[in-house]
Biopython code that builds the backbone (N, CA, C, O; Angstrom):
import numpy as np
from Bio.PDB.StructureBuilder import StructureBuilder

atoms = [
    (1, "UNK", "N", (37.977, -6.410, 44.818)),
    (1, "UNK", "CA", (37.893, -7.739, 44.230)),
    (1, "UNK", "C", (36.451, -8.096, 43.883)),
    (1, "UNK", "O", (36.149, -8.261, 42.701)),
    (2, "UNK", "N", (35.576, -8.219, 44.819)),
    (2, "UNK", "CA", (33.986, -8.592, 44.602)),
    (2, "UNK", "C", (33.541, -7.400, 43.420)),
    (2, "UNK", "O", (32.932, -7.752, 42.410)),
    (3, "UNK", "N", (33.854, -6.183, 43.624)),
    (3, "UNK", "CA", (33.715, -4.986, 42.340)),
    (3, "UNK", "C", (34.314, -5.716, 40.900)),
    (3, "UNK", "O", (33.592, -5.854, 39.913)),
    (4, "UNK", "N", (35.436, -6.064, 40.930)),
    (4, "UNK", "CA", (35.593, -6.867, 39.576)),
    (4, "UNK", "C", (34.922, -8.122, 39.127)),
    (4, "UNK", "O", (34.378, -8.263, 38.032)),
    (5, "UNK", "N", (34.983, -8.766, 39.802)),
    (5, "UNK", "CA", (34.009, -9.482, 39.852)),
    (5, "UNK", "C", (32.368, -9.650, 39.333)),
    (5, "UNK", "O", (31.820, -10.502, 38.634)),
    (6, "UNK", "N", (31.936, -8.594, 39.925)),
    (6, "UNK", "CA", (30.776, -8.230, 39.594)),
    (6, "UNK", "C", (31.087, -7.678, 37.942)),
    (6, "UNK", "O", (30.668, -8.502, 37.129)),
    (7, "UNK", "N", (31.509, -6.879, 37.524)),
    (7, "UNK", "CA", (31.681, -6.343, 36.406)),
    (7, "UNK", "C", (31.956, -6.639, 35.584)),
    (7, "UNK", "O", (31.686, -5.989, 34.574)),
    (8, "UNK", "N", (32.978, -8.329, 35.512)),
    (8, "UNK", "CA", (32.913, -9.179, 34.974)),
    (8, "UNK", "C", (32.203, -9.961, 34.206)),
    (8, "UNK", "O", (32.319, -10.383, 33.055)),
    (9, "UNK", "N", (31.222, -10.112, 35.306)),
    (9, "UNK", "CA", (29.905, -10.983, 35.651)),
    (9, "UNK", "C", (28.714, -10.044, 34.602)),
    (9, "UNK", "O", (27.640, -10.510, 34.224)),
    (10, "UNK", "N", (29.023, -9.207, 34.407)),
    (10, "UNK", "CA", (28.008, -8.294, 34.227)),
    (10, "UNK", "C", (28.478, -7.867, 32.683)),
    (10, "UNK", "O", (27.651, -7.515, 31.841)),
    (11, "UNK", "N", (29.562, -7.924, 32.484)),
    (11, "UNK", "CA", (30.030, -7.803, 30.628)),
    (11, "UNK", "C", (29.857, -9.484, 30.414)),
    (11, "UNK", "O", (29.482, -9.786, 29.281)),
    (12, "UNK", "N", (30.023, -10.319, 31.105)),
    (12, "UNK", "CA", (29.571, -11.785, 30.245)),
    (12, "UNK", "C", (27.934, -11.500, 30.016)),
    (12, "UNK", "O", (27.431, -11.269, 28.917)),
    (13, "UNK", "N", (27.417, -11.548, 30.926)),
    (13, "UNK", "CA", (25.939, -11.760, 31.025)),
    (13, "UNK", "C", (25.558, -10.369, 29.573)),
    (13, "UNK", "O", (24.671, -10.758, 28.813)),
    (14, "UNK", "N", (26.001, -9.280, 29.305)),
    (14, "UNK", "CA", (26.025, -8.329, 28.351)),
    (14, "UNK", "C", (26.538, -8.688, 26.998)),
    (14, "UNK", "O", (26.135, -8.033, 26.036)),
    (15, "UNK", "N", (27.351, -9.624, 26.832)),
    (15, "UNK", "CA", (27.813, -9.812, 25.343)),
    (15, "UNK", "C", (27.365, -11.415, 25.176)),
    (15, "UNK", "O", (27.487, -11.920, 24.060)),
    (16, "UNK", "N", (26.892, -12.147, 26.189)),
    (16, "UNK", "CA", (25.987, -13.302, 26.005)),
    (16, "UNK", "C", (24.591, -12.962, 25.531)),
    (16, "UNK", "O", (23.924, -13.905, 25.106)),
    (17, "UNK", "N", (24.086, -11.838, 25.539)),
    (17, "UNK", "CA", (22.181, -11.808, 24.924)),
    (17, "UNK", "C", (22.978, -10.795, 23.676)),
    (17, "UNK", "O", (22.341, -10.960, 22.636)),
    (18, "UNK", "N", (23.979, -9.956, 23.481)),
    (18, "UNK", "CA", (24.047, -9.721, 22.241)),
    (18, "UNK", "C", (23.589, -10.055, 20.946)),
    (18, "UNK", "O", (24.077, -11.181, 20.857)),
    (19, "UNK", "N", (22.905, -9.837, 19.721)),
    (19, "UNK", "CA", (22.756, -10.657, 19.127)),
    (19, "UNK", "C", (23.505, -10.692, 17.801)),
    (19, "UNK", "O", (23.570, -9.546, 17.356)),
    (20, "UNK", "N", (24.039, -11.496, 17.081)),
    (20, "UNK", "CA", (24.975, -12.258, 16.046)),
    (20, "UNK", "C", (24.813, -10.872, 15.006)),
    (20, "UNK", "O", (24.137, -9.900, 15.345)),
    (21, "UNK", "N", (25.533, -10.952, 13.717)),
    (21, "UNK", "CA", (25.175, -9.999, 13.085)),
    (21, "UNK", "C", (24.740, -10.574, 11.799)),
    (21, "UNK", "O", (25.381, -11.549, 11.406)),
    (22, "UNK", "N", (23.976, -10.237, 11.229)),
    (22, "UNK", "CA", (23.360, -10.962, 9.921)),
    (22, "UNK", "C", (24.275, -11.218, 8.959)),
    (22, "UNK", "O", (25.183, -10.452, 8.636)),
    (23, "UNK", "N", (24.035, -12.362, 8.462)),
    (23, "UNK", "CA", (25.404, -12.532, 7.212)),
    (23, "UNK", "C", (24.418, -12.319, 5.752)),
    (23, "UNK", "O", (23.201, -12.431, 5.900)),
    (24, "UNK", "N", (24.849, -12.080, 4.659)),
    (24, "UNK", "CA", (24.765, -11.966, 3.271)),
    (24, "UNK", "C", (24.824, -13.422, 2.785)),
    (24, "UNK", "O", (25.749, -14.234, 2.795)),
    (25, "UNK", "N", (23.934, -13.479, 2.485)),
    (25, "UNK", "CA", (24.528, -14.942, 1.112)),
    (25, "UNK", "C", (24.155, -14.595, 0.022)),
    (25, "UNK", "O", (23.385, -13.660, -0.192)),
    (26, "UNK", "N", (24.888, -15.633, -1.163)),
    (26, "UNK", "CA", (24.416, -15.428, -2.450)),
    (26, "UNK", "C", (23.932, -16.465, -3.246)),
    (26, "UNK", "O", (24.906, -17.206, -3.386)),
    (27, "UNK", "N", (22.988, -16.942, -3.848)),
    (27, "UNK", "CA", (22.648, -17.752, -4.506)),
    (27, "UNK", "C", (22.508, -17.682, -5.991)),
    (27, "UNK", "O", (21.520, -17.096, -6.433)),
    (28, "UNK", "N", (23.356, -18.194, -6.798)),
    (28, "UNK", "CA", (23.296, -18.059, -8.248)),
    (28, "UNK", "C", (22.440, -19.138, -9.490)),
    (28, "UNK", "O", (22.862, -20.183, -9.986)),
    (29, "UNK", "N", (21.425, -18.591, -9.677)),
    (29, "UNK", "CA", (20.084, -19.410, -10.583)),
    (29, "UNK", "C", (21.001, -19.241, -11.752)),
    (29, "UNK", "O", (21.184, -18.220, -12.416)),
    (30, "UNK", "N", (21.650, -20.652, -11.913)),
    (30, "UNK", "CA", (21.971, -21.141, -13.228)),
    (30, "UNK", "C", (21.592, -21.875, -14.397)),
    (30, "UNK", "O", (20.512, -22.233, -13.928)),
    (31, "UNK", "N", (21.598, -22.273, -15.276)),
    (31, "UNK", "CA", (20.331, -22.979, -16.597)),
    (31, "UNK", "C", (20.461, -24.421, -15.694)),
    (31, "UNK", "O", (19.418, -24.909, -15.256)),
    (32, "UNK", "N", (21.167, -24.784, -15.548)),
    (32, "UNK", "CA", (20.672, -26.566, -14.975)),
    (32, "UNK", "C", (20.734, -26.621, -13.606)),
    (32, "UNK", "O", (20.707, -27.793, -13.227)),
    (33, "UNK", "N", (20.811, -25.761, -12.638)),
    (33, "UNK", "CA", (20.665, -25.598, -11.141)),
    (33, "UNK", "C", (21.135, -24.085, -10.035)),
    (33, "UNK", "O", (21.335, -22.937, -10.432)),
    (34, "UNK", "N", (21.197, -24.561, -8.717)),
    (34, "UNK", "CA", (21.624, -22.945, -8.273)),
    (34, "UNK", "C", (23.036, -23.076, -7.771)),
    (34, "UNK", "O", (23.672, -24.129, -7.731)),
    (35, "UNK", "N", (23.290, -22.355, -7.542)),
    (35, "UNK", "CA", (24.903, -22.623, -7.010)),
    (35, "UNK", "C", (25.068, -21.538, -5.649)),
    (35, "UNK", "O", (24.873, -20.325, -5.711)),
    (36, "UNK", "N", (25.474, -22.299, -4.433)),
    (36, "UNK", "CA", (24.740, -23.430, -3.872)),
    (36, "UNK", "C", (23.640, -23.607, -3.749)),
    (36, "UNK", "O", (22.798, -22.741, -3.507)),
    (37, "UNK", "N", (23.380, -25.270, -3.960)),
    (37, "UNK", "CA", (22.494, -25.789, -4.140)),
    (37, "UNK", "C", (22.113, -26.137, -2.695)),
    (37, "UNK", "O", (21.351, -27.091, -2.539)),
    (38, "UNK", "N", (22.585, -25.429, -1.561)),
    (38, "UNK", "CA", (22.443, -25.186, -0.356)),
    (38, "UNK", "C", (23.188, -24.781, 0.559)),
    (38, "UNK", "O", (24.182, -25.334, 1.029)),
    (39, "UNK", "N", (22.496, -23.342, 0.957)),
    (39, "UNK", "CA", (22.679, -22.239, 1.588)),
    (39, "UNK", "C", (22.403, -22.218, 3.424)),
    (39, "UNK", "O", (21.311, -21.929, 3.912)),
    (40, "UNK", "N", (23.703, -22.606, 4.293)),
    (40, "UNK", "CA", (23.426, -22.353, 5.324)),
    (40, "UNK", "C", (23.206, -21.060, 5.854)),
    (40, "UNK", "O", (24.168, -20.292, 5.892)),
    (41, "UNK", "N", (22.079, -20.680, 6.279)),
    (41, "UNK", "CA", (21.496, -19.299, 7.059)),
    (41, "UNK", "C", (21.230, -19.683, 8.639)),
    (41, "UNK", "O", (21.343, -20.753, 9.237)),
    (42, "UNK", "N", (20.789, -18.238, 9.110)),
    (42, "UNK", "CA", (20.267, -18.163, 10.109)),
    (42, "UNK", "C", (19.295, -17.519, 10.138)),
    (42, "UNK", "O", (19.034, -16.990, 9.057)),
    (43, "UNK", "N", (18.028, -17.152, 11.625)),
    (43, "UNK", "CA", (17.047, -16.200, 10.792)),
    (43, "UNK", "C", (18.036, -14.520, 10.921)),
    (43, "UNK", "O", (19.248, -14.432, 11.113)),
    (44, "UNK", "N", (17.561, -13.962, 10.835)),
    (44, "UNK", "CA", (18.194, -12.349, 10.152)),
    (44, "UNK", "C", (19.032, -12.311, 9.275)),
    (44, "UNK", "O", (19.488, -11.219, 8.934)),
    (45, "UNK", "N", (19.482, -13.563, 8.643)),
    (45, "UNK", "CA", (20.056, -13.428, 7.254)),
    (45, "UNK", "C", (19.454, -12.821, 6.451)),
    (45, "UNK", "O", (18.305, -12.380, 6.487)),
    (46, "UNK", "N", (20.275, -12.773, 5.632)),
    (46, "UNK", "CA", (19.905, -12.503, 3.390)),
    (46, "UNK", "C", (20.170, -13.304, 2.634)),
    (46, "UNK", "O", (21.130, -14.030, 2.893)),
    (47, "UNK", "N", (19.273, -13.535, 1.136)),
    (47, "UNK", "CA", (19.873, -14.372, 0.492)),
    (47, "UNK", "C", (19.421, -13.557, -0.554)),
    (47, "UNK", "O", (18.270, -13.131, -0.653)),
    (48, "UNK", "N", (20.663, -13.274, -1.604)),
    (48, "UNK", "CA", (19.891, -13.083, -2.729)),
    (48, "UNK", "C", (20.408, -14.018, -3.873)),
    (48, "UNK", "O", (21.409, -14.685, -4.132)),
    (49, "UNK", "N", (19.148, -13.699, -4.440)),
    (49, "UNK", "CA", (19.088, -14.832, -5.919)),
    (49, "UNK", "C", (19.196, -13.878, -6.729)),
    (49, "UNK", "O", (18.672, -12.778, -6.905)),
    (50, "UNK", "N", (20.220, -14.700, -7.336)),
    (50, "UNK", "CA", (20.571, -14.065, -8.576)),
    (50, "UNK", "C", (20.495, -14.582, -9.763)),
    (50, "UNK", "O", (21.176, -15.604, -9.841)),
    (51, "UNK", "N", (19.838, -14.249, -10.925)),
    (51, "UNK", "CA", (20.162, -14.899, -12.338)),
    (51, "UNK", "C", (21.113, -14.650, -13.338)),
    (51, "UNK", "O", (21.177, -13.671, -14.082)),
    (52, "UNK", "N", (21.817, -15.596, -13.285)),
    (52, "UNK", "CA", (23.360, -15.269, -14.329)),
    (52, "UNK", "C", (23.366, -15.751, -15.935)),
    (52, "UNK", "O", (24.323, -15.545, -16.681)),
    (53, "UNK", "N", (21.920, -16.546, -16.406)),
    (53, "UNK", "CA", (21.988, -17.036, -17.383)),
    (53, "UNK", "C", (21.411, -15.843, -17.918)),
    (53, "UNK", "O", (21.126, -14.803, -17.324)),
    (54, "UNK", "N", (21.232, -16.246, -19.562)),
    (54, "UNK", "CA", (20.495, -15.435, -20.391)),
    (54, "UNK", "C", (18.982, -16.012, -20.730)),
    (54, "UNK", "O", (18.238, -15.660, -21.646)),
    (55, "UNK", "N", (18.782, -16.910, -19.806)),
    (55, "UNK", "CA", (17.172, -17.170, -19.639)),
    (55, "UNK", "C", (16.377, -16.765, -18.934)),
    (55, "UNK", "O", (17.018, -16.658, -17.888)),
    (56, "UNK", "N", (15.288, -16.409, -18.705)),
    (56, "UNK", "CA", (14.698, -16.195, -17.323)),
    (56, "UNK", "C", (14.513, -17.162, -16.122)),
    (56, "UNK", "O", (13.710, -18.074, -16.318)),
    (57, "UNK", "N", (15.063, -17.118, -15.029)),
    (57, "UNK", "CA", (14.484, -17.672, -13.899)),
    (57, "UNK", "C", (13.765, -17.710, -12.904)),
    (57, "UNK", "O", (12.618, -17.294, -13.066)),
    (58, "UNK", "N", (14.100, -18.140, -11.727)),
    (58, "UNK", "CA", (13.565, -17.667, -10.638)),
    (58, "UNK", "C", (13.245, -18.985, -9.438)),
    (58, "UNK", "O", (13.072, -20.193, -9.598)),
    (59, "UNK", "N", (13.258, -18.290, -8.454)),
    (59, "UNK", "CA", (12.932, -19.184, -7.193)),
    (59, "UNK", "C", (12.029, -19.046, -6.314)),
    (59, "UNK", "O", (11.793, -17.948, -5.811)),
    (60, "UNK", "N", (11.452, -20.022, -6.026)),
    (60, "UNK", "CA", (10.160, -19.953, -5.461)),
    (60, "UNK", "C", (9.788, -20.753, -4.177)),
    (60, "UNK", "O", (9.627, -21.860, -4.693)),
    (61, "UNK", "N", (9.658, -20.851, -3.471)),
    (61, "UNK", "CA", (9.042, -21.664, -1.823)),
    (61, "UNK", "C", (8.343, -22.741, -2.436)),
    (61, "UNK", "O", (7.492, -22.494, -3.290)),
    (62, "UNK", "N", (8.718, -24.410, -1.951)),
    (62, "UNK", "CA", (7.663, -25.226, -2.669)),
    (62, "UNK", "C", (6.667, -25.267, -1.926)),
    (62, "UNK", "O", (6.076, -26.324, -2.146)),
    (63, "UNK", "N", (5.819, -24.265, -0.630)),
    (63, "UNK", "CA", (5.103, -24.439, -0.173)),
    (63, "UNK", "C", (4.372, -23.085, -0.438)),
    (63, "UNK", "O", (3.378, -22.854, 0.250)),
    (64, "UNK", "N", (4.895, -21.876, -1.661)),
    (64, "UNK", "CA", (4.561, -20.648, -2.665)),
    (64, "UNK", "C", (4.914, -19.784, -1.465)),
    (64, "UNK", "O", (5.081, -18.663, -1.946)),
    (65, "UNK", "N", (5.119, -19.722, -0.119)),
    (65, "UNK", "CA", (4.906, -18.597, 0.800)),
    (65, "UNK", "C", (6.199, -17.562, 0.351)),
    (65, "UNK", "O", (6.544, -16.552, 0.964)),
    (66, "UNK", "N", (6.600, -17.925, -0.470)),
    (66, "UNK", "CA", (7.928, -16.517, -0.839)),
    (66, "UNK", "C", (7.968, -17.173, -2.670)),
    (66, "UNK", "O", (7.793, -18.333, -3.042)),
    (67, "UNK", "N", (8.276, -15.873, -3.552)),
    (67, "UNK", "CA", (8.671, -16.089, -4.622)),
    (67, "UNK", "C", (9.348, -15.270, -5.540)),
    (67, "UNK", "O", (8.945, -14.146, -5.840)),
    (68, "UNK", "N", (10.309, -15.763, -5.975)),
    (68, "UNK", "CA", (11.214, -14.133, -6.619)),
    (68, "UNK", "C", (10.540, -13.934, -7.804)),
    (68, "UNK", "O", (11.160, -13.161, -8.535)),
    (69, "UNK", "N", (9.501, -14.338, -8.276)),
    (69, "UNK", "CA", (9.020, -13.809, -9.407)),
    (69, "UNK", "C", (10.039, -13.858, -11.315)),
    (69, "UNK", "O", (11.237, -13.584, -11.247)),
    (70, "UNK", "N", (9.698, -14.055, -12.158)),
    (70, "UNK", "CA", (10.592, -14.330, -13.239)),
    (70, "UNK", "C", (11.904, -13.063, -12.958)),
    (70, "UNK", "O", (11.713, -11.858, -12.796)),
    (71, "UNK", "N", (13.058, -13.698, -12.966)),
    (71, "UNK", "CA", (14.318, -12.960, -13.135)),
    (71, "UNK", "C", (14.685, -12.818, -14.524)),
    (71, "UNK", "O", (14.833, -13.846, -15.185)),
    (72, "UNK", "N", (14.850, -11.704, -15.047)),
    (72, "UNK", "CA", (15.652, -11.935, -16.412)),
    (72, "UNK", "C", (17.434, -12.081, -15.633)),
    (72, "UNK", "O", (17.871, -12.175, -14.486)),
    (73, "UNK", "N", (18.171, -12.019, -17.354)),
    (73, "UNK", "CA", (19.520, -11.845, -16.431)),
    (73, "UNK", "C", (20.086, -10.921, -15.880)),
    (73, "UNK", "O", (19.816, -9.787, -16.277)),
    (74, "UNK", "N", (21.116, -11.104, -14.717)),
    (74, "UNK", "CA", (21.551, -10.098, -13.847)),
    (74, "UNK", "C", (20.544, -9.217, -12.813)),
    (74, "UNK", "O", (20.816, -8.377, -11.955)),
    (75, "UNK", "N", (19.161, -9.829, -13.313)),
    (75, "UNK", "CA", (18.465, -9.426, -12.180)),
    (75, "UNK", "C", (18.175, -10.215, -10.796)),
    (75, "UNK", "O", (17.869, -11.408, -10.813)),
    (76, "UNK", "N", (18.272, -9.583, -9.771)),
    (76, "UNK", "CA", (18.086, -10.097, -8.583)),
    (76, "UNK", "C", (16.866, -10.309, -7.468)),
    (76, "UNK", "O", (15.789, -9.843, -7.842)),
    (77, "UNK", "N", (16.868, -10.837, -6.369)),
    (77, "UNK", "CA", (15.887, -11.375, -5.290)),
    (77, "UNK", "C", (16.139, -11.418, -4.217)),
    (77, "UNK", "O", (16.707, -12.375, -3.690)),
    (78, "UNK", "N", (15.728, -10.255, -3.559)),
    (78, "UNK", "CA", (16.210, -10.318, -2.039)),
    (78, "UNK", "C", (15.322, -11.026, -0.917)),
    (78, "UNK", "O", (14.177, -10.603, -0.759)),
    (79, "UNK", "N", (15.860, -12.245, -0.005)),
    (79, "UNK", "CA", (14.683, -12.594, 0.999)),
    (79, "UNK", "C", (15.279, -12.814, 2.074)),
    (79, "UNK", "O", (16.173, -13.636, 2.273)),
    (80, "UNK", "N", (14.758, -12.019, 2.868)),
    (80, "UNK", "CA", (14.880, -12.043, 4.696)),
    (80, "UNK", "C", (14.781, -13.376, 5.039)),
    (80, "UNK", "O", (13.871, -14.035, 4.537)),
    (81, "UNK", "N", (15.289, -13.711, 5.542)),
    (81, "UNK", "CA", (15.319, -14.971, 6.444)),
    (81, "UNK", "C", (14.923, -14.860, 8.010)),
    (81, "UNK", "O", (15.573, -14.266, 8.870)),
    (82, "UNK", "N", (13.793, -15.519, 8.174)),
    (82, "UNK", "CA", (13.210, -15.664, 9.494)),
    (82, "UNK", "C", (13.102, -17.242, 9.877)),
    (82, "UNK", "O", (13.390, -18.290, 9.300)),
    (83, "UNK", "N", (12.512, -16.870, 11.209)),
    (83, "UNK", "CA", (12.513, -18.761, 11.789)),
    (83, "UNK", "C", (11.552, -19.296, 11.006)),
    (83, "UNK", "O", (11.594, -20.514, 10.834)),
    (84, "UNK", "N", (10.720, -18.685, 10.505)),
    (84, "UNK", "CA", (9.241, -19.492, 9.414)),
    (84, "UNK", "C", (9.470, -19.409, 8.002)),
    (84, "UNK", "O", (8.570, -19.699, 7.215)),
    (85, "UNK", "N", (10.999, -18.906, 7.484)),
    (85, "UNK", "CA", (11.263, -18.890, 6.278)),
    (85, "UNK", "C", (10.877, -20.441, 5.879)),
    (85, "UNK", "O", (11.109, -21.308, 6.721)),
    (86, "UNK", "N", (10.233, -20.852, 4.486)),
    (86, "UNK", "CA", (10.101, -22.164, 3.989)),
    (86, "UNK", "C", (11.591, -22.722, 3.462)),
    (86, "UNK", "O", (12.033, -22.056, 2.525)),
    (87, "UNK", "N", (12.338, -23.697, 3.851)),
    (87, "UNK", "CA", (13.455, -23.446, 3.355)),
    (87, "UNK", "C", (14.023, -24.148, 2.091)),
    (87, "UNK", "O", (15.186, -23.974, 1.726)),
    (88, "UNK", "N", (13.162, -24.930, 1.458)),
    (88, "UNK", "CA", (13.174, -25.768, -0.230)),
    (88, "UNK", "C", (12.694, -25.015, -1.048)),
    (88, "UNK", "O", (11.596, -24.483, -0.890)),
    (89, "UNK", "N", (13.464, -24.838, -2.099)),
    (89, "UNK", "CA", (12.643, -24.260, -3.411)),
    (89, "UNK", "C", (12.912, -24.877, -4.227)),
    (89, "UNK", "O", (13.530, -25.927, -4.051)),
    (90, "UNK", "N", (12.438, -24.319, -5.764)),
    (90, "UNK", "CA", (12.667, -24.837, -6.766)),
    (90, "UNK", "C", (12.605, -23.807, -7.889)),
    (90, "UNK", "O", (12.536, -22.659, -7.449)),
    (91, "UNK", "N", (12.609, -23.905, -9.261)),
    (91, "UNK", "CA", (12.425, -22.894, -10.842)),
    (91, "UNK", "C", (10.875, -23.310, -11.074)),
    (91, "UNK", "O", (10.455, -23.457, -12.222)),
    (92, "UNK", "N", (10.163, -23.467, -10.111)),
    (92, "UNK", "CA", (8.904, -22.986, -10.542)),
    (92, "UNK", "C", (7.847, -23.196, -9.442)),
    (92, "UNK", "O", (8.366, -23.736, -8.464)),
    (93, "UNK", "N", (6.660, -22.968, -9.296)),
    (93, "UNK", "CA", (5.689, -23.150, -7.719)),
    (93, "UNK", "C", (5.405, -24.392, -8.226)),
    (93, "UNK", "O", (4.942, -25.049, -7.294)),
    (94, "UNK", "N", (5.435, -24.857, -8.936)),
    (94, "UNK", "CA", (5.082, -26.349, -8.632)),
    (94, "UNK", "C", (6.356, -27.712, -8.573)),
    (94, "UNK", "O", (6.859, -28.343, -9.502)),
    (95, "UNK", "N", (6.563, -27.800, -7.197)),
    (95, "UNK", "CA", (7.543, -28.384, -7.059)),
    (95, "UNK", "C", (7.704, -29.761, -8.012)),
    (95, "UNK", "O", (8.641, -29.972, -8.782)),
    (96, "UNK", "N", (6.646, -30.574, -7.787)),
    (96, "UNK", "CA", (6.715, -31.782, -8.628)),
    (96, "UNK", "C", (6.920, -31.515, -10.184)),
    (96, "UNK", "O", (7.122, -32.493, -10.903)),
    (97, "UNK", "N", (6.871, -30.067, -10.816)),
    (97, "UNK", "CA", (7.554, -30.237, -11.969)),
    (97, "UNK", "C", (8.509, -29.426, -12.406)),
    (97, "UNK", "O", (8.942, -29.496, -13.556)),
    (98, "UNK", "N", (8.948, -28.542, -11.489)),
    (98, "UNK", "CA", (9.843, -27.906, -11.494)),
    (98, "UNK", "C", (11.258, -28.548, -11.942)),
    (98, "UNK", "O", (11.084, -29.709, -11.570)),
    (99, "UNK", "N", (12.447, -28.515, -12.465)),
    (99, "UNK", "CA", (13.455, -28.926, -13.159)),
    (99, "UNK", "C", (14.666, -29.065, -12.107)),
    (99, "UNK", "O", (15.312, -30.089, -11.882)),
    (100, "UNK", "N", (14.842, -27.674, -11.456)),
    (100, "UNK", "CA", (15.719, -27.615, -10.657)),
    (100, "UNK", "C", (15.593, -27.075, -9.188)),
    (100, "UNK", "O", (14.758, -26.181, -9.053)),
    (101, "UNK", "N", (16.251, -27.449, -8.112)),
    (101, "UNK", "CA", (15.557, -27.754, -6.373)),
    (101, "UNK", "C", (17.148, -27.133, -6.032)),
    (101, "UNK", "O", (18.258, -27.221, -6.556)),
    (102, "UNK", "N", (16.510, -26.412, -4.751)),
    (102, "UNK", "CA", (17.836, -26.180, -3.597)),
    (102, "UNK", "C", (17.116, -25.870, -2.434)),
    (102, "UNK", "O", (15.888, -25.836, -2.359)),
    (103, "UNK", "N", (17.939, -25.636, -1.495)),
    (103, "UNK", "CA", (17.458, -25.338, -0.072)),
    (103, "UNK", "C", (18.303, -24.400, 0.830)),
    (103, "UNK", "O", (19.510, -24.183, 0.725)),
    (104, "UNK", "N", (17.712, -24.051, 1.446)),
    (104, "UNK", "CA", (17.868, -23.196, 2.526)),
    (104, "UNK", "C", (18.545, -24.176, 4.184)),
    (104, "UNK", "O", (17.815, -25.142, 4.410)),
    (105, "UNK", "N", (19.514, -24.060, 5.044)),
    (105, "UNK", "CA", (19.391, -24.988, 5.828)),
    (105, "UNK", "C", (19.925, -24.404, 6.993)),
    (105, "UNK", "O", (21.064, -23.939, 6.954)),
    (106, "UNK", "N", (19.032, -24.355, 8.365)),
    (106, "UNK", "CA", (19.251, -23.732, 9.508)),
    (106, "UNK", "C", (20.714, -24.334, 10.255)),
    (106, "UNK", "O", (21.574, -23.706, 10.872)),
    (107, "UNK", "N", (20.638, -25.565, 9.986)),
    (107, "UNK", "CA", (21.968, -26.491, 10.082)),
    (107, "UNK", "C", (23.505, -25.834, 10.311)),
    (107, "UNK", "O", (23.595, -25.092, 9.333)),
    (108, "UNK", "N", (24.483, -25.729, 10.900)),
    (108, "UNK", "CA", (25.501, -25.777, 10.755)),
    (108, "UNK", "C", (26.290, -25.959, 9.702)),
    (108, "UNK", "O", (26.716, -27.104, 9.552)),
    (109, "UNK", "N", (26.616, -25.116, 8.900)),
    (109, "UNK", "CA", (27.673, -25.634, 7.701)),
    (109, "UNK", "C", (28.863, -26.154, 7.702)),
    (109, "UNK", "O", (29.800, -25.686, 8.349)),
    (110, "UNK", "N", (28.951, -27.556, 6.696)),
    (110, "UNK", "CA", (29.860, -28.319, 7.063)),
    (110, "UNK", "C", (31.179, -27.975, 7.066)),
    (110, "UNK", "O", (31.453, -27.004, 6.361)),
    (111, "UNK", "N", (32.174, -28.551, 7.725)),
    (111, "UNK", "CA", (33.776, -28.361, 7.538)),
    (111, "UNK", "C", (33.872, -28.853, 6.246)),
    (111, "UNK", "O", (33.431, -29.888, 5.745)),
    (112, "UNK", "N", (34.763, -27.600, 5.622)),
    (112, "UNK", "CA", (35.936, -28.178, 4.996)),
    (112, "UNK", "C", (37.114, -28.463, 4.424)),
    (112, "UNK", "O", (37.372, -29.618, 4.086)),
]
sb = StructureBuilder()
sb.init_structure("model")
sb.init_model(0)
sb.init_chain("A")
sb.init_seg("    ")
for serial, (resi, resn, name, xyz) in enumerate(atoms, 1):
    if name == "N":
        sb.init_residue(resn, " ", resi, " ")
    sb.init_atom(name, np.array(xyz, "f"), 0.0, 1.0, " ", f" {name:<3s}", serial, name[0])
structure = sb.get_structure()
């Protein structure tokens, strides 16, 4: 009994520090915004940006520390997600004139 017990004790305490497995997201840079226009992550996520128009885009950190650089279409942007990821961007490094904004959000995603 105390043997099961223990072993018990010892697969909780073992699949409690396990850690989660990274999820994929996708973010789609469209001509008038992204879709979603917010992306719940965690850190060891992915997100990639993708451009689906026939313009060039791209997404950028409004604080510049990450930037996918001009996308033509169907080209993509891969970014790791860590705890210091910046998590607002926008279609250009300068947020105040940039056109179109989304975010990143450590948050819980809502029910629905």
């Amino acid at each position: 009994m105390v043997h099961r017990t223990f072993a018990a004790a010892a697969l909780t305490v073992m699949v409690g520090v396990m850690p989660l497995q990274a999820a994929e997201h996708q973010i789609l840079i469209m001509g008038d915004g992204y879709f979603p226009d917010v992306a719940f992550v965690d850190p060891g996520d992915t997100v990639q940006f993708v451009n689906v128009t026939d313009l060039a885009g791209m997404a950028t950190a409004t604080d510049a520390s990450w930037d996918s650089g001009v996308l033509e279409q169907n080209e993509s942007f891969t970014l790791s997600v860590t705890e210091e990821t910046h998590l607002e961007f926008a279609n250009g490094a300068d947020p105040e004139t940039a056109t179109i904004h989304g975010a990143l959000s450590f948050e819980p995603a809502p029910l629905q």
